[in-house]
C-alpha positions in Angstrom: -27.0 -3.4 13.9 -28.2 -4.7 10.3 -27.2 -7.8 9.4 -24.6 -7.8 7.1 -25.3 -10.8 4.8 -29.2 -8.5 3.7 -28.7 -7.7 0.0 -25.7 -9.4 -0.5 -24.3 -11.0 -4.0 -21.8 -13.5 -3.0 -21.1 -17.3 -2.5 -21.9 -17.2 0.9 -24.4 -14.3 0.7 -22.2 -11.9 2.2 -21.8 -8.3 1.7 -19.5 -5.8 2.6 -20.4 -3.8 6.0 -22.6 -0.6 5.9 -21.8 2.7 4.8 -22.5 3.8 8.9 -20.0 1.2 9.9 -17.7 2.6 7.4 -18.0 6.1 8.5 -17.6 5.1 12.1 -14.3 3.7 11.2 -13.0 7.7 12.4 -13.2 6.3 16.2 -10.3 4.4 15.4 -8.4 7.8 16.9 -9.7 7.2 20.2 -9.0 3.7 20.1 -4.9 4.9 19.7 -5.3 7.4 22.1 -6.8 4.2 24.8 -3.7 2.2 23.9 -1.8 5.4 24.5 -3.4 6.3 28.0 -3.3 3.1 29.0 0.0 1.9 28.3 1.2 1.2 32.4 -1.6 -1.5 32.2 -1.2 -3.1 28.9 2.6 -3.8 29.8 1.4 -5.9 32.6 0.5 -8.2 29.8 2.6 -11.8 29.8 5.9 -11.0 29.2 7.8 -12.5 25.8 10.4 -15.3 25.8 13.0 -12.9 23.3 11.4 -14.8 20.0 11.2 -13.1 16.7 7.3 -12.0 15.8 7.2 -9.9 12.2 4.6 -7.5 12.0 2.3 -7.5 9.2 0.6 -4.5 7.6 -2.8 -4.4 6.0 -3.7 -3.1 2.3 -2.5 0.2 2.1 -0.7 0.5 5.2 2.9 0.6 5.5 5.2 -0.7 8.7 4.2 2.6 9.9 1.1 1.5 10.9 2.5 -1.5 13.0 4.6 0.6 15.1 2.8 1.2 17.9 2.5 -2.8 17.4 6.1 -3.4 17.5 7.1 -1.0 19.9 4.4 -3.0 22.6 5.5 -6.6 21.8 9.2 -5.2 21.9 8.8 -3.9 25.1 7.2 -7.1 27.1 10.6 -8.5 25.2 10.0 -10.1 22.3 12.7 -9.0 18.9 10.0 -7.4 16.6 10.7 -7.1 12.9 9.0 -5.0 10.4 8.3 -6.5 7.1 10.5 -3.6 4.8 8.3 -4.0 1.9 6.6 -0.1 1.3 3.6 0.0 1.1 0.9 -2.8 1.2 -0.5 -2.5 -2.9 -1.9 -5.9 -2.4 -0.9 -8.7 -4.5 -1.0 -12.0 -2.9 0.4 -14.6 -5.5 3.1 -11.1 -6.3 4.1 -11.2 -3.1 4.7 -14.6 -1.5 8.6 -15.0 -2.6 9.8 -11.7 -1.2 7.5 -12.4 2.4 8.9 -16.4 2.0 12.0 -14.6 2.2 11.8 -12.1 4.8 10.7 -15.2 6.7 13.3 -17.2 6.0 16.2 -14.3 6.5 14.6 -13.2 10.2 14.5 -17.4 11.0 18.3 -17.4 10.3 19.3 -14.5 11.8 18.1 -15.4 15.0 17.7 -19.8 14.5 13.9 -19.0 16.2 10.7 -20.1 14.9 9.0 -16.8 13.9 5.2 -15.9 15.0 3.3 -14.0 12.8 1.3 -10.7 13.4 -1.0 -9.4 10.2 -3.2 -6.6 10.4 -5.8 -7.0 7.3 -4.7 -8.5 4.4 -1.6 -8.6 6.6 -3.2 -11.1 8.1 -4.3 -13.1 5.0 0.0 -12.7 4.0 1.0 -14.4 7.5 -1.8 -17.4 6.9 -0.2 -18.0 3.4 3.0 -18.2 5.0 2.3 -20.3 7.3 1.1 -22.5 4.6 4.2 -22.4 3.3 6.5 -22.8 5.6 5.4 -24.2 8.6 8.9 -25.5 9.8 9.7 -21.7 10.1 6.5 -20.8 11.6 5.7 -20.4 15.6 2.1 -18.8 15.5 0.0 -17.2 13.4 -2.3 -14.1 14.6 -4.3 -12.4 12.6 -6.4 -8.7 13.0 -9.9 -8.4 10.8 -8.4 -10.1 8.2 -10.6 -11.3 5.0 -9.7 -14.9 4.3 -12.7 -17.4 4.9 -16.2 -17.2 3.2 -16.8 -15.1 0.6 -13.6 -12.5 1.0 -15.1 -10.3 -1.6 -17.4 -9.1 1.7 -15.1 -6.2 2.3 -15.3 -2.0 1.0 -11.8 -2.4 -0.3 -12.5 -5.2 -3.1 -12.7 -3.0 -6.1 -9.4 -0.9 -5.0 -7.6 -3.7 -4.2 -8.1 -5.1 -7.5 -7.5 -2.2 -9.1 -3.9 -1.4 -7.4 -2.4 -5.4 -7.3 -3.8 -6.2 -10.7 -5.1 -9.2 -9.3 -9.1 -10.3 -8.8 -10.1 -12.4 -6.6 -11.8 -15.5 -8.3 -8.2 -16.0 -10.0 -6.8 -17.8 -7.0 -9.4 -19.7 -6.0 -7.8 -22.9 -4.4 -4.9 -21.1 -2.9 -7.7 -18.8 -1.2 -9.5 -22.4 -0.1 -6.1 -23.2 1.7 -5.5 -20.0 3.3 -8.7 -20.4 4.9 -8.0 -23.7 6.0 -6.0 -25.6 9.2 -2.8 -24.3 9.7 0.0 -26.8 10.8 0.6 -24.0 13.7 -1.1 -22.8 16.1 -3.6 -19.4 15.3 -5.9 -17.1 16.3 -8.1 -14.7 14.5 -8.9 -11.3 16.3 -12.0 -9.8 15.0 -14.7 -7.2 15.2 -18.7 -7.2 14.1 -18.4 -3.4 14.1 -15.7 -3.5 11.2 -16.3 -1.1 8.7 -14.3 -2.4 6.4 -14.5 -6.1 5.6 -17.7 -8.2 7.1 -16.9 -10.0 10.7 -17.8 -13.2 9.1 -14.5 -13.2 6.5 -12.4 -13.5 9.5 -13.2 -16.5 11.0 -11.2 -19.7 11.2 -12.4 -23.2 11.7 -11.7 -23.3 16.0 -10.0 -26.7 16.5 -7.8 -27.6 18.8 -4.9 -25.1 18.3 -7.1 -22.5 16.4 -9.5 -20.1 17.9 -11.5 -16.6 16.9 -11.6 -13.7 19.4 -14.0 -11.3 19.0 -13.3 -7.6 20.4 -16.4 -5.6 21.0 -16.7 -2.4 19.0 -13.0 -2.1 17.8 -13.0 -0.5 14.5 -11.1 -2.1 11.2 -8.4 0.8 11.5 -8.0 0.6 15.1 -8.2 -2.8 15.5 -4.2 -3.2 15.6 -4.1 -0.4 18.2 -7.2 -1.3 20.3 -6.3 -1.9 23.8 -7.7 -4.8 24.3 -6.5 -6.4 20.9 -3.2 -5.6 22.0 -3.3 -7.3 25.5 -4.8 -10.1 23.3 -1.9 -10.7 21.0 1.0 -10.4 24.0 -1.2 -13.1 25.7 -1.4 -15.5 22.7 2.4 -15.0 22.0 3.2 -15.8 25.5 2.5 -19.0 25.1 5.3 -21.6 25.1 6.9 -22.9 21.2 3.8 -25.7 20.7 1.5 -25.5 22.8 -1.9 -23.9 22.9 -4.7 -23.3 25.6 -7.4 -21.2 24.6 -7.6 -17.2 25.2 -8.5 -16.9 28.8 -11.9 -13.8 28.5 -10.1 -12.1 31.8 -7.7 -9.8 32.8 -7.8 -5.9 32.4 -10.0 -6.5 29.7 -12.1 -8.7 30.0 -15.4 -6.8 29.5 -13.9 -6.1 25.6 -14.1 -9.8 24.6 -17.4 -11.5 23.4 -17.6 -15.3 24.9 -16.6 -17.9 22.6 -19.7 -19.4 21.7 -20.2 -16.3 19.5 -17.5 -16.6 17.0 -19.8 -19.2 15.8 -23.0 -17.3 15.7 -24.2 -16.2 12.6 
């Protein structure tokens, strides 16, 4: 696979992924249709404790697209919400009070700290809000989502400064803390085989109560429906209100997930 950083403008001499990765984004279908066949076996997963986890979808998706996410985590028991917003047009400084206060209003209705699930720029939404409120905040995951390095690495740049009116240089420092330490616990699900934003935009700093999971071969569109993503996310959200052991690479899966010492290898 070529290296994604060759012929890259950028900070971080980064560019977005190949046109073939792009292309292969289409296996994303069979990567449903594996969730789909396998379903007996991913609901052997760890089973939820009942607390709310809201379901974040990625630029241009809608809560459509986190369904099939919803209906899995609502079935090994946990109350999954969908984030009623439309469609994802992008706009990250637009949209922070109406996510604050879905946040806040799925925290009171059930008096539970909520986890986080965002697909995408999804995923770069549920970082922010962790940022902002962490007292409301049980654990954030997040699913190929562009917010470290140089996040103009991705093939959806242009549009989504087109659609949210927004460019990305203009929040600079906001963008600095979004990719920083969280006050809660996270993990960042990933893919070198994305298509659609370069592997090396999702990564977090691993500490303590942080890590990166690498999934071989899922696709940017099928990453929140990939089996093995899925058995990732009920296993993370298993774990008790504040505490944190890193992902254990076994289970049903375990031949899906690259060993840890290569979420730091560039």
């Amino acid at each position: 696979m070529p290296d994604a950083r060759d012929g890259a403008p950028g900070s971080d001499g980064l560019r977005p992924p190949a046109l073939g990765l792009l292309l292969a984004e289409a296996r994303s279908l069979f990567e449903f249709n594996a969730s789909v066949l396998l379903s007996p076996l991913l609901m052997r997963a760890p089973r939820g404790d009942g607390h709310p986890v809201l379901a974040l979808p990625g630029f241009l998706a809608s809560d459509l697209s986190m369904a099939p996410m919803r209906r899995y985590l609502g079935g090994l028991g946990y109350e999954a919400h969908a984030w009623r917003m439309g469609r994802n047009l992008g706009g990250l400084s637009r949209m922070r009070e109406a996510l604050r206060a879905r946040l806040t209003e799925i925290h009171a209705a059930t008096g539970r700290k909520v986890s986080l699930v965002g697909w995408s720029l999804g995923g770069v939404y549920a970082r922010d809000l962790a940022l902002q409120a962490p007292e409301l905040v049980r654990y954030v995951i997040t699913l190929g989502s562009p917010f470290a390095n140089d996040v103009r690495a991705t093939n959806a740049t242009a549009l989504y400064e087109a659609l949210s009116g927004e460019r990305v240089e203009d929040f600079a420092e906001l963008r600095e803390a979004i990719a920083g330490d969280l006050k809660v616990p996270a993990t960042s699900i990933y893919s070198r085989a994305d298509g659609v934003v370069n592997w090396r935009t999702c990564l977090l700093r691993p500490s303590e109560r942080a890590e990166n999971l690498e999934v071989y071969f899922a696709s940017h569109i099928g990453l929140g429906v990939n089996p093995a993503a899925l058995w990732a996310v009920a296993d993370r959200l298993a774990q008790p209100e504040g505490e944190f052991w890193p992902f254990d690479r076994a289970g049903p899966f375990a031949i899906a997930y690259a060993p840890p010492e290569r979420a730091i290898s560039a």
